[in-house]
N, C-alpha and C positions, 0 to 999 in steps of 0.2 A: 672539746669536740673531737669525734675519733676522726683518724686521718686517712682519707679512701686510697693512697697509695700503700700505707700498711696494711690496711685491711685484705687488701688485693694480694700482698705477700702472704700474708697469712690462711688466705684459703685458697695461692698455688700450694703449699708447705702441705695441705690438708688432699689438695689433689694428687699432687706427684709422690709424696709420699715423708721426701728428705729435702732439706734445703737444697744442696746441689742442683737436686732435680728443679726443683722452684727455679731457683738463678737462672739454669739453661732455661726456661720456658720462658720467663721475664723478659731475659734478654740481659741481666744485670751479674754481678758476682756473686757466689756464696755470701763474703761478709756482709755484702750490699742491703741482701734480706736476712742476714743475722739481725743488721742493726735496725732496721726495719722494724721489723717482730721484739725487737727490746724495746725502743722508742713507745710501740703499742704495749708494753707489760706496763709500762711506767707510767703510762696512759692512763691505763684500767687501772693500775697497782693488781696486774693478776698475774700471776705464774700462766702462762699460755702451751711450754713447748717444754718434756722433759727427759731427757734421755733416756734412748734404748737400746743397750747394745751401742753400734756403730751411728745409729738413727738416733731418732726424736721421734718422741709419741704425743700427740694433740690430748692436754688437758679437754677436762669436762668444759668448763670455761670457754675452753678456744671453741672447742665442737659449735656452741650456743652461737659464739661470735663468728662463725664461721656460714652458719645459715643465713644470720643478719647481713653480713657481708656478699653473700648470693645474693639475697633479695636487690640490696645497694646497689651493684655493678650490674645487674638486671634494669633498674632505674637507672643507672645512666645511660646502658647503650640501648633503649630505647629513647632516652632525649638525644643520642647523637647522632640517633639513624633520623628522628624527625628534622635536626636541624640539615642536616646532609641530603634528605629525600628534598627539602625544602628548596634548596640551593639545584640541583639536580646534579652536582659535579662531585664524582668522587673525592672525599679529603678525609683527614685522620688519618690513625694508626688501621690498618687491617692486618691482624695475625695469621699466618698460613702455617699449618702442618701439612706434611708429606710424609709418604714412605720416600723408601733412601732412592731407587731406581728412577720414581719420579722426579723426585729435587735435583737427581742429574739427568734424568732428558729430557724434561718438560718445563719444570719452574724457571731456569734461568731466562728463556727465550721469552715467558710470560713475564716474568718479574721485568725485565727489560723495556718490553714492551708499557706495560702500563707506568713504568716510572716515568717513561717518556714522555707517553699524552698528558699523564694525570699528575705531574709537580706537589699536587696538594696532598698527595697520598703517601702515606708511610705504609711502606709493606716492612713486615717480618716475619723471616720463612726460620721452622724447626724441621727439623729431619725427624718421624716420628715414627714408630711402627705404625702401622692401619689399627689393631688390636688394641693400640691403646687411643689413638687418635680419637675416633669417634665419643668416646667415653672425655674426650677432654673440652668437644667443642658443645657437647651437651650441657655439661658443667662451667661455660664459660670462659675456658682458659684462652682457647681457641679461637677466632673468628671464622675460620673456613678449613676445612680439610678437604684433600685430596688421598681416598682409599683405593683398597682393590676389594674382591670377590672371587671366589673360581664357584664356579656351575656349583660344587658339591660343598661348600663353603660358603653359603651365604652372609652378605654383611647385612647387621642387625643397625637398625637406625631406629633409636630412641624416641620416644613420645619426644614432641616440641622440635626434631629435627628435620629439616627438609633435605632433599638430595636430586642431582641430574647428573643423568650419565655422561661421562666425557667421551669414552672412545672402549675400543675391546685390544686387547693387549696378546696376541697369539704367541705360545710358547712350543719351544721348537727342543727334538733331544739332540744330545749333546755328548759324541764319544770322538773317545783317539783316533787318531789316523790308524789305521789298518784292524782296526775293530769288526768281527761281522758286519756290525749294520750301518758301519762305513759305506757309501753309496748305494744305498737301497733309495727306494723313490719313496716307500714312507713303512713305517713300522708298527703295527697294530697292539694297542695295548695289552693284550692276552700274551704276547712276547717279552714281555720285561721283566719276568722271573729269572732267576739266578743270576743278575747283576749284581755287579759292587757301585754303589749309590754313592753321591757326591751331592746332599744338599744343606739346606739352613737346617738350623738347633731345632727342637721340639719348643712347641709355642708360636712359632711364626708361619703364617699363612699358608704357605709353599710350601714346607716341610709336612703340615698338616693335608694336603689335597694329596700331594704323592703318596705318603701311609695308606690314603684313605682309597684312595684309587688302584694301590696294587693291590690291596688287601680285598677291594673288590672284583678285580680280576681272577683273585685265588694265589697272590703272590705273597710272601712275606716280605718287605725288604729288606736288605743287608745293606746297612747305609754304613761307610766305613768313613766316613772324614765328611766333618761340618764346617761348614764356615758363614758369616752374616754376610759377607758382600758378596755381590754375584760376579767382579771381577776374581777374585778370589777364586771362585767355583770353576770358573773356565781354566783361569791358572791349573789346575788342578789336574783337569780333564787333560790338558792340553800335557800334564806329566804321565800320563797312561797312568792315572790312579782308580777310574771309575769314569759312572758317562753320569750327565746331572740334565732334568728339564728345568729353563732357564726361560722368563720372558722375552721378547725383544726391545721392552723398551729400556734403555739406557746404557744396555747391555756393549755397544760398541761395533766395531770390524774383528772378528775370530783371527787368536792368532794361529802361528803355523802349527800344524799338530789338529785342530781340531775339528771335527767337523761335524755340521748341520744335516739334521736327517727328520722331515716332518712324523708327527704319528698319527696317526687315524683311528678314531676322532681325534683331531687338533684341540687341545689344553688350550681354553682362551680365558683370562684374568678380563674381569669389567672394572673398569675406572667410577671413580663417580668423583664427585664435588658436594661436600654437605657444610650447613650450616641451620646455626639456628633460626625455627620460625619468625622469632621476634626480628632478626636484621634482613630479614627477607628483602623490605623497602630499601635498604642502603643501594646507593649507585656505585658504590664500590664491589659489593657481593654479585652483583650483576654483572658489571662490566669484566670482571676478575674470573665471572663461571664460562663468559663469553669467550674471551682471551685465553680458557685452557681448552675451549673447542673448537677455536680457530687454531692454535699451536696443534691439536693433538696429528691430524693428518702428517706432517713434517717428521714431530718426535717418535712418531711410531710406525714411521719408514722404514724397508724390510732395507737391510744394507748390508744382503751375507758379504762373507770372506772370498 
């Protein structure tokens, strides 16, 4: 009989791409689900996983075993959402992804919160991109994700996926002290040409609305230094390297050097909370969408410098 904790390793391996990645989403070690996925070869007697490069490429085999194993953990967490909707108390495991700004302004106060009322419930939070998140809770890896959007960037939600909005996330720019638009009352986007740019890497959401919004202004930008964390990005500013637009949530108190200047129109990022149709029912997926819109007013308090 195949064993549904392998099986589960074996179509994170299929999701994420590389075991590493697997382990992180699990919650488990690399070798944890090496040995996992060998246990399952020995099972089958099939060759499953075979190197590539640095990576591992899913056999034909695995591929098969891997739909089977969709279907599988489909059948169980709709028997866990009936036995849970039954009971009417949140319990089990519930898996959260986040992007990074939200797992530090938002999630802890929520996770806190529901650990407290709800005993019976196991949370487990991953730090995800949005870009990928969505694509994981579709796929099952996931129970619940917490995305963003900006206006010109919409987030795409998948057949079988539901969603509510948490809150709108306004993003404020961000230059050195004695910069022109250092104490201006607000700065209109048709002015942001011939800056030196301070944001995320290409591929991440942020990075993607700025490109797209200077360039429809008429600007090109000059983005001179990336970095993934938005502590990071202010460090930065705050060295007279460039000015960066930065959300407010998780963002912190601006240190010295840096200062806040609205633009007009206001860049506002929308939150959402998605999960799959099928655990719609769970009293956990509820109480958890409840608890990130009761936190958000708090987390996304304006709290300049």
């Amino acid at each position: 009989m195949l064993d549904l904790q392998r099986l589960r390793a074996l179509h994170a391996v299929s999701v994420h791409g590389t075991v590493g990645a697997a382990a992180s989403a699990l919650g488990y070690t690399p070798s944890a689900v090496s040995q996992q996925i060998a246990k399952l070869e020995r099972e089958t007697r099939t060759v499953l996983l075979e190197r590539e490069g640095r990576g591992v490429r899913l056999t034909d085999e695995a591929r098969q075993l891997v739909a089977t194993a969709r279907e599988l953990l489909a059948i169980v967490e709709r028997a866990e959402t009936e036995l849970e909707e039954r009971r009417g108390v949140p319990a089990g495991r519930l898996t959260i992804a986040a992007f990074a700004s939200a797992a530090r302004g938002l999630m802890p106060g929520v996770l806190a919160e529901l650990t407290r009322r709800h005993p019976a419930l196991d949370l487990r939070l991953t730090e995800v991109d949005p870009h990928l998140s969505v694509d994981l809770v579709a796929k099952g890896v996931v129970d619940l994700v917490v995305a963003h959007d900006w206006d010109i960037v919409p987030l795409p939600a998948p057949a079988g996926v539901e969603q509510a909005v948490i809150g709108d996330d306004p993003c404020d720019l961000l230059v050195p002290e004695g910069h022109p638009f250092a104490g201006r009352e607000a700065v209109r986007r048709a002015e942001l040409g011939g800056e030196r740019w301070i944001c995320q890497p290409p591929g991440r959401v942020c990075h993607d609305w700025l490109v797209r919004t200077l360039r429809a202004a008429g600007h090109e930008p000059d983005i001179v230094h990336q970095a993934d964390e938005n502590p990071t990005l202010v460090a930065l500013v705050a060295a007279g390297l460039g000015i960066a637009l930065i959300p407010r949530l998780g963002r912190g108190p601006l240190p010295a050097g840096v200062v806040e200047v609205p633009l007009d129109p206001v860049p506002v990022r929308r939150l959402y909370a998605l999960w799959r149709a099928g655990a719609a029912r769970r009293p956990a997926i509820a109480r958890t969408v409840r608890a990130l819109r009761d936190h958000w007013p708090a987390a996304s308090a304006h709290t300049p410098r």
